[in-house]
C-alpha positions as CSV (number, residue, x, y, z in Angstrom):
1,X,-3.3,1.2,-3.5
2,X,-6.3,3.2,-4.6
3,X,-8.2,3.6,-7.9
4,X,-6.1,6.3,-9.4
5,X,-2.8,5.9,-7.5
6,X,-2.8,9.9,-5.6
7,X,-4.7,9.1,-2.3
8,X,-2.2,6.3,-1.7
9,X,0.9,8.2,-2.8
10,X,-0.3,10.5,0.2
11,X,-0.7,7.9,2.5
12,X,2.4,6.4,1.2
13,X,4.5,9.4,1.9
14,X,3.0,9.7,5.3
15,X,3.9,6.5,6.2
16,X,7.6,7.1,5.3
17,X,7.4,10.3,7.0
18,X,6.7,8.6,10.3
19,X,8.8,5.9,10.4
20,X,7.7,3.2,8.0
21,X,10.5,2.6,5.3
22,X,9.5,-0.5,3.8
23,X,6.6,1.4,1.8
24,X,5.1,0.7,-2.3
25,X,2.8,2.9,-4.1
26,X,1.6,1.9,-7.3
27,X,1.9,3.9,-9.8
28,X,-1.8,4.5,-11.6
29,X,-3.4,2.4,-8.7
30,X,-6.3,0.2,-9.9
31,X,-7.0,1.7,-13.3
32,X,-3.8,1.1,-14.3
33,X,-4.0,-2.3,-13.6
34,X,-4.0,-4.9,-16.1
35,X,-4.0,-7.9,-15.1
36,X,-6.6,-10.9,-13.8
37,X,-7.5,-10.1,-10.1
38,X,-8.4,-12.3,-7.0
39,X,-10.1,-11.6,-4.2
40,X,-9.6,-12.2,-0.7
41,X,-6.9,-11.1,2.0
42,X,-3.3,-12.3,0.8
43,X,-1.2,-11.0,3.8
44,X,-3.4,-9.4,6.6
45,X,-1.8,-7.8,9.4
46,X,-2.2,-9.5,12.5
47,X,-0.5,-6.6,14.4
48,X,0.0,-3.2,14.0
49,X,3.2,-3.3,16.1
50,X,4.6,-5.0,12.3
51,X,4.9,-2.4,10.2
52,X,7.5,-0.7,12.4
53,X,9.7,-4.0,12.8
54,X,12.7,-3.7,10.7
């Protein structure tokens, strides 16, 4: 996710293009949002090794 959604449709479709399937961009990124907002991490990675576990 980014501010205006295009920087993470790249990184989106760069993930896909290496391997990662399970990959969301959303659409409009944070301007588009409208909705309340919290802070803080809500599922951190503890391992890189976990985005290519299917």
């Amino acid at each position: 996710m980014c501010r205006s959604g295009s920087r993470s449709q790249h990184t989106a479709q760069y993930f896909q293009d290496n391997g990662i399937e399970n990959v969301y961009n959303f659409a409009g990124g944070m301007l588009a949002w409208d909705e309340e907002t919290n802070s803080g991490m809500e599922n951190p990675l503890k391992d890189v090794n976990d985005l290519y576990k299917k």
